[in-house]
N, C-alpha and C positions, 0 to 999 in steps of 0.2 A: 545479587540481582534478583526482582522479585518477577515470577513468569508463571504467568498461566497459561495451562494446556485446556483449551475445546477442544471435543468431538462429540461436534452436532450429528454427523454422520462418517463413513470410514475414516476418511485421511484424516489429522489432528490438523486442530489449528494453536497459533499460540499468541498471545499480548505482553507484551512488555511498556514501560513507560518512557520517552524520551527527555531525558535528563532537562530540564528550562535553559540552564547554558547552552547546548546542543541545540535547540529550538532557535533561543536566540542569534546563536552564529551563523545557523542555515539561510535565516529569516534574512540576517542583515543580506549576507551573499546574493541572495534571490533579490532584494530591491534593488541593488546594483545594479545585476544584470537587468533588471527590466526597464532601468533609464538609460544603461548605455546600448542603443540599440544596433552598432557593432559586435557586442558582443550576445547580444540574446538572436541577430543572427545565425552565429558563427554555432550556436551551443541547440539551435533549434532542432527538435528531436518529434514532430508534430508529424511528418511522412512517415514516422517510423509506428504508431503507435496507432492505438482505434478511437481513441477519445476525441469527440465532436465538441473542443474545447477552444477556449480564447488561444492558451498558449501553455505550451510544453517542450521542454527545453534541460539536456541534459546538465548533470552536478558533473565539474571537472573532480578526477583522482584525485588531485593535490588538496581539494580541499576536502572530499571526503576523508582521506586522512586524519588531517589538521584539525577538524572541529572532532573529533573523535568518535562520528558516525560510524565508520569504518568499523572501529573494533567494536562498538557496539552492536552493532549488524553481526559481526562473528560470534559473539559473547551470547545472542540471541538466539542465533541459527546453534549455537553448540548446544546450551542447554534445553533448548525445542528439542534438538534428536534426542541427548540423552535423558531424556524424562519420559518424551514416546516411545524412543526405539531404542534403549538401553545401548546405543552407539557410539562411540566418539569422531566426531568430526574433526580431523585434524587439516581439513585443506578447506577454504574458503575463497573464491576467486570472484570478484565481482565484476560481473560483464558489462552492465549500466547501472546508472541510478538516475532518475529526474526525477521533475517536478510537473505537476499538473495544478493549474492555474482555471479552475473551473468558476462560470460566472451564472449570472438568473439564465436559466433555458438550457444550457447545455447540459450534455451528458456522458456518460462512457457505455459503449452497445456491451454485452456480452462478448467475451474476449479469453483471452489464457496468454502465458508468458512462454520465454525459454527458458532454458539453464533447468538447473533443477529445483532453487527453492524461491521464493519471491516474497514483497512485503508490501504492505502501504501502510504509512503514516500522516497524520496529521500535526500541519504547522500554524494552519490559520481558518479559521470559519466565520461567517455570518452570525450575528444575533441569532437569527432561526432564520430555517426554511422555506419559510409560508406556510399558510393552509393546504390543505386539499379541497379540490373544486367542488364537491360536496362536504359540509360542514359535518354531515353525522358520520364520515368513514371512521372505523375502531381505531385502525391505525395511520398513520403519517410514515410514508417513506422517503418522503421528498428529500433528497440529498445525500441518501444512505448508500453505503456499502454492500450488496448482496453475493455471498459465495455458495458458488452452487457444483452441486454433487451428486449423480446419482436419481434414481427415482423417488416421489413420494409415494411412500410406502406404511403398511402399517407398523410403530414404534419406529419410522426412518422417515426423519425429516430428510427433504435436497436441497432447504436453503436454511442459511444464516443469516440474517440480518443486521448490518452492523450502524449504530446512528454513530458519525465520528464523533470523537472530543478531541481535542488540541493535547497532543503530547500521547496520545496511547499512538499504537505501534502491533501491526498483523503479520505473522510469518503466516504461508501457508505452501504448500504444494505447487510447482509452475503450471502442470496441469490444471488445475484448478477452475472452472469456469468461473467470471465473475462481473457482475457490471456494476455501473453507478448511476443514480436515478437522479435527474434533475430538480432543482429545487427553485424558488420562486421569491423574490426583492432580491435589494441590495448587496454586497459584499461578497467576500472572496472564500471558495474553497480551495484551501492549499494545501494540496499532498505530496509528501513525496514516498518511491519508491525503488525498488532494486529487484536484479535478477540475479545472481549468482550461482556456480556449480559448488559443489561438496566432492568428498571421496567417490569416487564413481564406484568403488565394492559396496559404499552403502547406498548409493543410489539406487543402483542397477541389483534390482532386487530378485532377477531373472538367471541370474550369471552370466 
């Protein structure tokens, strides 16, 4: 598995790539659910979360499994620790995982998770974002990822900026503050993501 470790500031962050097969079997699961609208009921996960989104709606266990999410997810959170925190992670428990179904206008506020470690990846995006409403701004964040950290400080950036692409894939920190900035036309931004515990002696870095 190939894995990179960030640290834009204290806590690491890390990217891996989700497999196209993996993609594809998520991708199929998820149109499913959004025709049959008994079931994207019953899996609605939109009270539970802070995204100001069309629709978000938990992944069932059985098929995290099955498409092989699952041990990817471990495989990922394993070698994250053991390349930042020379640890072995031998327990992995996922306590959710959905999907966030973002369209033109919406957004996700500034937020944090539970459990100890958390991710988001991407399955599906728009052509591009749109403009910014001023044409001369340097940068474009319309639809991006930002994790934030801490103060800005001198040689201490507090954010990251992530523009997604289809198939990378974020571990970081449940703490972690982080939002998503709306973006502008057509089409779908599709993420998904997980909360999980790890060993709680390497957690609980306190004793």
């Amino acid at each position: 598995m190939k894995i990179q470790i960030l640290r834009p500031f204290g806590p690491s962050i890390s990217k891996i790539e989700i497999p196209k097969e993996i993609i594809s079997t998520l991708n199929n699961y998820i149109d499913q659910i959004i025709i049959d609208k008994n079931k994207s009921s019953e899996l609605d996960h939109g009270a539970n979360l802070a995204g100001n989104v069309k629709q978000e709606f938990r992944i069932e266990e059985d098929l995290l499994k099955s498409s092989g999410f699952h041990d990817l997810l471990f495989k990922g959170v394993k070698k994250w620790i053991e390349v930042s925190e020379n640890k072995n992670v031998t327990k992995f428990n996922i306590l959710s995982s959905w999907v966030v179904r973002q369209f033109e206008n919406e957004y996700n506020p500034i937020h944090f998770h539970n459990g100890h470690v958390s991710g988001v990846g991407y399955l599906k995006l728009p052509e591009n974002f749109g403009e910014t409403v001023q044409s001369n701004k340097k940068s474009n964040l319309n639809g991006h990822l930002s994790l934030i950290h801490g103060n800005r400080m001198f040689n201490s950036s507090s954010m990251f900026n992530v523009k997604p692409k289809e198939g990378d894939f974020y571990f970081f920190p449940n703490y972690m503050m982080h939002t998503v900035f709306p973006f502008y036309g057509p089409g779908e931004r599709r993420s998904i993501s997980f909360n999980a515990n790890i060993d709680q002696e390497i957690y609980n870095v306190y004793g």
